[in-house]
C-alpha positions as CSV (number, residue, x, y, z in Angstrom):
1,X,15.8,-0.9,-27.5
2,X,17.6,1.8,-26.3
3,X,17.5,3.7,-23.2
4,X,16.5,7.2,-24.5
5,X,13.2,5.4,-25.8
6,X,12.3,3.5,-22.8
7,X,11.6,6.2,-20.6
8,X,8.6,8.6,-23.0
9,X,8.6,11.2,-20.1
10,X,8.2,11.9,-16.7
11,X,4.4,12.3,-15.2
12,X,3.9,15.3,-13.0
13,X,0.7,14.9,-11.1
14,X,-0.4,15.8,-8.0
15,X,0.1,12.3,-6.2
16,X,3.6,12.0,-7.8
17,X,5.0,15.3,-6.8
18,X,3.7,14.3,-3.2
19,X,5.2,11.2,-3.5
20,X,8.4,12.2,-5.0
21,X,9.0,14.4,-2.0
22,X,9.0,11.9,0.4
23,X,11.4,10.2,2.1
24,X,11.3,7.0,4.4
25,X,14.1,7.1,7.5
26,X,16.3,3.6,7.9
27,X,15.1,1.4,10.7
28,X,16.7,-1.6,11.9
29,X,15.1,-4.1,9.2
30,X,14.7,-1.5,5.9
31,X,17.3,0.4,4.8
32,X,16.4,4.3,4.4
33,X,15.0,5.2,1.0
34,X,14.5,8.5,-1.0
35,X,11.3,9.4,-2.9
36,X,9.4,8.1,-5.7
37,X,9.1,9.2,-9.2
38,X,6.3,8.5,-11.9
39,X,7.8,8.0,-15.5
40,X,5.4,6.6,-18.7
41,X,7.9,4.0,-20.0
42,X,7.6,2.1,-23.9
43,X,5.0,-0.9,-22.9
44,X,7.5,-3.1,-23.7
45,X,10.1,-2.3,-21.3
46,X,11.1,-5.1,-18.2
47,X,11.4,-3.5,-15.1
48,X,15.5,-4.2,-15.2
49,X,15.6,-2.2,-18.6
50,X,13.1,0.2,-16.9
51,X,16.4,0.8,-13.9
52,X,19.3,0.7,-16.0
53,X,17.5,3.4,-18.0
54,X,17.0,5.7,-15.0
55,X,20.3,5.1,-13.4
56,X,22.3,6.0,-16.7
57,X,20.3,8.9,-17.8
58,X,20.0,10.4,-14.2
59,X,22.9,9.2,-12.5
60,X,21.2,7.9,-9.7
61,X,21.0,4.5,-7.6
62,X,17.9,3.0,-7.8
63,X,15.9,1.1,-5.1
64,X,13.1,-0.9,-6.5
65,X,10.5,-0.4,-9.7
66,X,7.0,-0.6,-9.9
67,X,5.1,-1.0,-13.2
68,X,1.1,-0.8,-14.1
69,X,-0.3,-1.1,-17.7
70,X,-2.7,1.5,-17.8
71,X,-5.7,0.4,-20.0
72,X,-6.9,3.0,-22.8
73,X,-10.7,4.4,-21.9
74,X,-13.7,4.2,-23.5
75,X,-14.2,7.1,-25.5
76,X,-17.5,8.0,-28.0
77,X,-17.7,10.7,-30.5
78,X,-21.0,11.4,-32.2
79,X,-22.0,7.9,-33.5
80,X,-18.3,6.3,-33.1
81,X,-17.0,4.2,-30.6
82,X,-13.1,3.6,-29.8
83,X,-11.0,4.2,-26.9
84,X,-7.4,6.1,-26.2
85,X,-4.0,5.0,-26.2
86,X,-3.2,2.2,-23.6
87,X,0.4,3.3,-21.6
88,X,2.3,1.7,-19.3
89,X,3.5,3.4,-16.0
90,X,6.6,3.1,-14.1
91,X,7.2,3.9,-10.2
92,X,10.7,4.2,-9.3
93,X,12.1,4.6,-5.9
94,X,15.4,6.1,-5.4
95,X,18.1,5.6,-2.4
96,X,18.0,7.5,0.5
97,X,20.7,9.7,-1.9
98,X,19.9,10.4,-4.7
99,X,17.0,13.1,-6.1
100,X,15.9,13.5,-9.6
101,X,15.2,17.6,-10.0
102,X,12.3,17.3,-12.3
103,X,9.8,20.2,-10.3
């Protein structure tokens, strides 16, 4: 798979442009890290993939990855039943360095 189709796009919510602008100071057992950004990524992407991906196509070092398959609702139209798309979700947190300028 390549990189350019593991990461669909980056999610700009509320909570993730709130979290992406936060940054965590170093204390004595953590190292300092930078903030957090919300990508959808291909549902078949490992969370290694899912950081080689980010560090090549933003050029930045990153800290740690956090996925979530997002299950597709429950959706009815007139007398039809189906649901949406399931998605998977990708949280990745960045060095105290680095910044992705996505807003």
């Amino acid at each position: 798979m390549d990189i350019f189709h593991i990461i669909k796009r980056p999610l700009v919510t509320e909570k993730g442009t709130h979290q992406a602008g936060k940054h965590y100071e170093a204390t004595r057992t953590k190292a300092a890290r930078g903030g957090a950004y919300t990508f959808e990524v291909h549902p078949e992407a490992s969370k290694p993939t899912i950081r080689q991906a980010i560090e090549k196509i933003y050029n930045v070092r990153v800290v740690t990855v956090r996925t979530a398959n997002c299950l597709g609702k429950a959706r009815r139209v007139r007398l039809s039943k189906g649901t949406t798309r399931a998605w998977k979700k990708a949280v990745v947190v960045l060095d105290a360095n680095s910044h992705i300028d996505l807003f």
